[in-house]
C-alpha positions in Angstrom: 5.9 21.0 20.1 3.4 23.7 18.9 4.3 27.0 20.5 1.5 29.4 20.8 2.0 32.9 19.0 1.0 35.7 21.4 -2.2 37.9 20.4 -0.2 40.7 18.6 1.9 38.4 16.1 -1.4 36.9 15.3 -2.7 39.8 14.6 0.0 41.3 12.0 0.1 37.8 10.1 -4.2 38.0 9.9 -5.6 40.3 8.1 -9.2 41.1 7.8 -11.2 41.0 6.1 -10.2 38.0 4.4 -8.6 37.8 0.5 -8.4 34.6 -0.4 -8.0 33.6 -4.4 -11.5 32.6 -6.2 -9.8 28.8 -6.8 -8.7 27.1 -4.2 -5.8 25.2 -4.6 -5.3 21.3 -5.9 -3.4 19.3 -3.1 -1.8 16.7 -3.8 -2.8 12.8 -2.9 -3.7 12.5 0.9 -3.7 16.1 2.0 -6.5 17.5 2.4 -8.0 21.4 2.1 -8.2 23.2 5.9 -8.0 26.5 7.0 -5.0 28.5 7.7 -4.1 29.3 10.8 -5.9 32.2 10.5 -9.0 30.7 9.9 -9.6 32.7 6.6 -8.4 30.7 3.6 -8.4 27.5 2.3 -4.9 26.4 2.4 -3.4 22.2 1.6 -2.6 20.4 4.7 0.7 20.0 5.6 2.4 16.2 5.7 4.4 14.2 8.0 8.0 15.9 7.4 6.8 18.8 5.3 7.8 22.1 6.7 4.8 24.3 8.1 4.4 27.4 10.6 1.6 29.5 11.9 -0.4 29.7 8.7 0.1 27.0 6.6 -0.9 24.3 9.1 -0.3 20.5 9.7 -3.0 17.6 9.0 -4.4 17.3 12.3 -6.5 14.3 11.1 -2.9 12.7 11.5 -2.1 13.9 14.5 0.2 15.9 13.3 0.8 19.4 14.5 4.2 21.4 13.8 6.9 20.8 15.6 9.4 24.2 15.9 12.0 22.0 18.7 14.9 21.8 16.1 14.3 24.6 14.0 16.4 27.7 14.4 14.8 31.0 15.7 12.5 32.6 12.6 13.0 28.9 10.5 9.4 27.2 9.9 9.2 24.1 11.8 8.2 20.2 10.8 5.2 18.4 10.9 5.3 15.6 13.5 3.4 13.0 15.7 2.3 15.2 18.8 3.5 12.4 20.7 6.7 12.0 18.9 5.5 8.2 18.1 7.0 6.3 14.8 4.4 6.1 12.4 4.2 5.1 8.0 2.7 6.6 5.6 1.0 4.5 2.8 -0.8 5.5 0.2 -0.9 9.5 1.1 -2.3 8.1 4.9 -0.4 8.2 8.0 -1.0 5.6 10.2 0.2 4.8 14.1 2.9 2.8 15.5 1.1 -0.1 16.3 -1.6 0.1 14.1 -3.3 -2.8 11.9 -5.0 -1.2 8.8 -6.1 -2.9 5.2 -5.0 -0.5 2.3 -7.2 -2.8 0.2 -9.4 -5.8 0.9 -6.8 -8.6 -0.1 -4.2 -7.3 2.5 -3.8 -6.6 6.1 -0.6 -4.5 7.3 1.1 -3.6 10.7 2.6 -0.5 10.7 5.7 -1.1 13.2 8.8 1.4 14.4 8.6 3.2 11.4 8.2 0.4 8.7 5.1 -2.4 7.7 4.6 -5.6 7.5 1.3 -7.2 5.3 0.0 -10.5 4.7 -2.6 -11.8 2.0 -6.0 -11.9 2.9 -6.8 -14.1 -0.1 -5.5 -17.7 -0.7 -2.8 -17.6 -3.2 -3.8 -21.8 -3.4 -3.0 -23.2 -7.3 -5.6 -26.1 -8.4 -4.6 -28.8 -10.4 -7.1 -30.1 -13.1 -9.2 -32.8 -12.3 -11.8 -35.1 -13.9 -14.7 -33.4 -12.5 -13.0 -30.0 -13.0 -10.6 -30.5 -16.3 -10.3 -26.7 -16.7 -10.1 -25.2 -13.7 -10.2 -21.2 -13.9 -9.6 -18.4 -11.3 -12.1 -15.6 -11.7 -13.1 -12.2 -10.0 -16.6 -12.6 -8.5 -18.9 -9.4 -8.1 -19.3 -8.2 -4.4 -16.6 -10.5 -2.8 -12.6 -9.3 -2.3 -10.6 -12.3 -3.6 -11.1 -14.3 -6.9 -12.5 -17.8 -6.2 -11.5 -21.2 -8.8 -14.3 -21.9 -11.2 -14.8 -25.6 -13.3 -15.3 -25.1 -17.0 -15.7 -27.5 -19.9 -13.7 -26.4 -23.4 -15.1 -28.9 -25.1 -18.7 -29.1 -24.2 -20.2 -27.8 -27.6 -18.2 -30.5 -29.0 -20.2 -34.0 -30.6 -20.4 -36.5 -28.3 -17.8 -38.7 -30.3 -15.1 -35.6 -30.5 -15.7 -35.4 -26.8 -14.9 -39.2 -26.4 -11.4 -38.8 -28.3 -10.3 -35.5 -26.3 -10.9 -37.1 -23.4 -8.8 -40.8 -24.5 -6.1 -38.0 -25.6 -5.7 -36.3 -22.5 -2.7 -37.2 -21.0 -2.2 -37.0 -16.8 0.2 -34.3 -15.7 2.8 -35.2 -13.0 3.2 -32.9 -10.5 6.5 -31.5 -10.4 8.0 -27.8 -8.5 11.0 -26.5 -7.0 10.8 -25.8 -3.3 10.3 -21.8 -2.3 13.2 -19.4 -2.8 14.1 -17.2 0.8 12.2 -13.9 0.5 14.1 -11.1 -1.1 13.6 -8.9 1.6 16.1 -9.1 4.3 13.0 -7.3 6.6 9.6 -6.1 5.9 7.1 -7.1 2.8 9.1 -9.1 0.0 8.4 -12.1 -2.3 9.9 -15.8 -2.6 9.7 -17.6 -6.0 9.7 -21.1 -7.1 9.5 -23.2 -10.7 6.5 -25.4 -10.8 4.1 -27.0 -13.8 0.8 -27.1 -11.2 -1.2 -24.8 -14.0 -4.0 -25.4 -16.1 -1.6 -26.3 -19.2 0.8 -28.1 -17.4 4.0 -26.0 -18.2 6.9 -24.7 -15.9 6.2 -21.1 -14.9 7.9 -18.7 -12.3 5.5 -18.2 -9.7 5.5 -15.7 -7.1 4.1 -15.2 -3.3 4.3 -12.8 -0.4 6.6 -13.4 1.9 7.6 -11.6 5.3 11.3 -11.2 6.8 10.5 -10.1 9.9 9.8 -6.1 11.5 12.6 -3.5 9.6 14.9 -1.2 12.3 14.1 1.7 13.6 13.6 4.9 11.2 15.3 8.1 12.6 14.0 10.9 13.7 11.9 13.3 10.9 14.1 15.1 9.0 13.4 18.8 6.9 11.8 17.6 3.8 14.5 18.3 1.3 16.6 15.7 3.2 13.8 13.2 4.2 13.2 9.8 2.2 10.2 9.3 0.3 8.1 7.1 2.4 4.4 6.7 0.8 4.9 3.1 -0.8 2.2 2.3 -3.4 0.5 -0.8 -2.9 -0.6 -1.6 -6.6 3.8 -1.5 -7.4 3.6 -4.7 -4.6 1.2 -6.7 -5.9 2.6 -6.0 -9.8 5.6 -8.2 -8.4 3.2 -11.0 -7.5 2.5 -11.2 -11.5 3.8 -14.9 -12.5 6.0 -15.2 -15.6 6.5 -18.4 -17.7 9.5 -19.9 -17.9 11.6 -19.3 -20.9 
């Protein structure tokens, strides 16, 4: 993919000595500052799909070097695998085709053909009150990934007797739920839903969960960047669909 320039086109594009502005300049999320391909200035690394030539340079962290085969003579090339392997980009990273990565610690992901799939780490589990845990509460815990259920008492500063009567009052709460809804995906990462009262308060709520529909197709070959999709895919816009809405 990378054609070598010979020694005197190298030398006409590098000057020396080297004039390079005082600031360097802000990349954007996930591509880092390198040196041109002169080795003088500090120049943003080039993505997967952005165009590039001899000095503005690919992010070989990616494996990604610039590949001229479909451009046109005197056209700046692409960046590309060096292997021409699938790969996706989350997040502002490129990963492999093939490769299992966590873009945070409640989710594991397989980047596959182009696309990903993820799973929960973290037990999406709903606990029912019970009379050694009437309030049951789900709670972030310092130093550990995924929330864990904790047991509290409301009425524990109450007198004794006001105790008593909340507790005669308390009325059991049947368990009742819809079965799961098919994922809205048709392939990759997507979410089924279901109506169900099995909450604290013992009301009908939407609830939401993860749900996978099996590897997505193929993605063709990288195009110029005017004409390629957006691929980065934040994670934090997946989990914000996970949020569980009451029922009106």
């Amino acid at each position: 993919m990378d054609s070598a320039l010979p020694p005197q086109v190298c030398a006409q594009l590098c000057r020396r000595p080297c004039y390079c502005p005082w600031v360097p300049p802000r990349c954007p999320r996930g591509s880092p500052l390198v040196l041109d391909g002169c080795g003088c200035c500090k120049v943003c690394a080039r993505r997967l799909g952005e165009p590039c030539d001899f000095l503005h340079v690919c992010d070989q962290s990616q494996g990604l070097v610039c590949d001229y085969s479909s451009a046109s003579a005197g056209t700046a090339g692409i960046c590309n695998f060096e292997d021409d392997e699938e790969g996706c980009e989350v997040n502002g990273r490129v990963y492999r085709d093939g490769e299992v990565f966590q873009p945070s610690c409640k989710i594991q992901c397989h980047c596959l053909d182009g696309g990903f799939n993820c799973i929960p780490l973290c037990q999406e589990d709903v606990r029912l009150p019970t009379p050694d845990c009437p309030y049951p509460r789900r709670v972030e815990i310092p130093g550990k990934c995924c929330p864990e259920w904790i047991c509290e008492t409301q009425d524990q500063h109450l007198p004794r007797d006001a105790r008593a009567v909340s507790a005669a009052l308390r009325l059991p709460c049947p368990e009742w739920g819809t079965a799961w809804s098919a994922c809205s995906a048709t392939c990759g990462l997507g979410f089924a839903t279901r109506v169900s009262n099995q909450n604290r308060r013992c009301r009908l709520e939407t609830q939401r969960r993860l749900c996978t529909a099996g590897p997505c197709p193929a993605r063709p070959a990288a195009l110029p960047a005017s004409q390629k999709p957006e691929r980065s895919i934040l994670m934090q816009d997946v989990w914000a669909e996970l949020a569980v809405a009451p029922v009106l």
